[in-house]
C-alpha positions in Angstrom: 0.0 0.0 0.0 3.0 2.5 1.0 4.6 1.5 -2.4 1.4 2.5 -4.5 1.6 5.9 -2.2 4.8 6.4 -3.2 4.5 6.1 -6.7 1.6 8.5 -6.5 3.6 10.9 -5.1 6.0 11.0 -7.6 3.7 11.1 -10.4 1.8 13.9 -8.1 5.1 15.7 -8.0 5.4 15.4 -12.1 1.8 16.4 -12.1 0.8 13.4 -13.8 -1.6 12.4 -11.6 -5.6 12.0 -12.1 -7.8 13.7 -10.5 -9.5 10.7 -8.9 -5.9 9.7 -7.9 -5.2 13.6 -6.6 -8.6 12.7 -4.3 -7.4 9.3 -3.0 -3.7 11.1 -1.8 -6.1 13.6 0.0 -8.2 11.0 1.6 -5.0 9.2 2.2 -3.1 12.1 4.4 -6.5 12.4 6.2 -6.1 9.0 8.0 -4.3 8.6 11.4 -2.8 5.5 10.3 0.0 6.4 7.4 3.4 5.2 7.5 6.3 7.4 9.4 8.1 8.2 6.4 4.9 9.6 4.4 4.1 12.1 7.6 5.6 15.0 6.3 3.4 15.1 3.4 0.6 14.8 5.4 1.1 18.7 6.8 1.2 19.6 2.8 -1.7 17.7 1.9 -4.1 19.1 4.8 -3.0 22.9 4.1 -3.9 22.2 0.5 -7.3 20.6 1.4 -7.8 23.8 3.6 -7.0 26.3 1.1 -8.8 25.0 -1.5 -11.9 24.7 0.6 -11.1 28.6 1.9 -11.4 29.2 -2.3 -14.7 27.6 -2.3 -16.7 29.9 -0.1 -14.7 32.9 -1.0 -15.7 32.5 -4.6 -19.5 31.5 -3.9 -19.9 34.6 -1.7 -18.7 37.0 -4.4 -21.1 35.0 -6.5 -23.6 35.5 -4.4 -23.1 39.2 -3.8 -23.0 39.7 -7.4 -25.9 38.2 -7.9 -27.7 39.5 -5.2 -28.2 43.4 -4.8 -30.8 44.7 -2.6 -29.8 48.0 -2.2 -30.2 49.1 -5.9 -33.7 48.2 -6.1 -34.3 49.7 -3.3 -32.8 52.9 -4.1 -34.9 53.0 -7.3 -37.9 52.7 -4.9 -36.7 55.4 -3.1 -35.7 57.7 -5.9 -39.3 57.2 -7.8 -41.1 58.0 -5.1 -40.3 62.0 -4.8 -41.6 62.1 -8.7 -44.2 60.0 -8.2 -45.4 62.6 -5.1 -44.8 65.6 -7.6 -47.3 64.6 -9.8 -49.8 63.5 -8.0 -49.5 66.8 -6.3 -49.7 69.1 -9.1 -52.7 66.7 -10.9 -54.6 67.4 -7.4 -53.6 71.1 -7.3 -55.2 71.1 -10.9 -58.5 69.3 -9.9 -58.5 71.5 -7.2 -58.2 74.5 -9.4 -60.4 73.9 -11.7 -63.6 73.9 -9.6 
């Protein structure tokens, strides 16, 4: 089992490896039970897991907060209403006028 982990590192190392063989070194450095001379990598592979995970919810809250905006359509509200309050005070000045 050691020997097949050591291959994959070398071929991680060359970046040859698979992605499904990329996701079984991860799972791999996970475990409590790896051998002695593989423990070093296991700091690596953790901080990399980490990091990549930190990526994940920085990108999907820009996402989000590029998708979502609630303050411009609330601004619009805001900014109609004054116009909207100008005309239906001069039509009523007008009605009022006329009789």
């Amino acid at each position: 089992m050691d020997y097949n982990v050591k291959v994959l590192l070398e071929k991680y190392w060359a970046a040859e490896t698979t992605l499904e063989e990329e996701q079984w070194l991860y799972e791999y450095f996970k475990r409590a039970d790896i051998s002695e001379e593989l423990v070093p990598y296991k700091a690596l592979f953790e901080y990399c897991d980490t990091q990549k995970k930190n990526y994940m919810k920085q990108t999907l809250k820009i996402l989000l907060s590029e998708n979502v905006k609630p303050s411009a359509t609330r601004m619009s509200t805001y900014r109609f209403f004054p116009y909207a309050l100008r005309w239906v005070a001069t039509l009523l000045l007008l009605v009022v006028a006329s009789f």
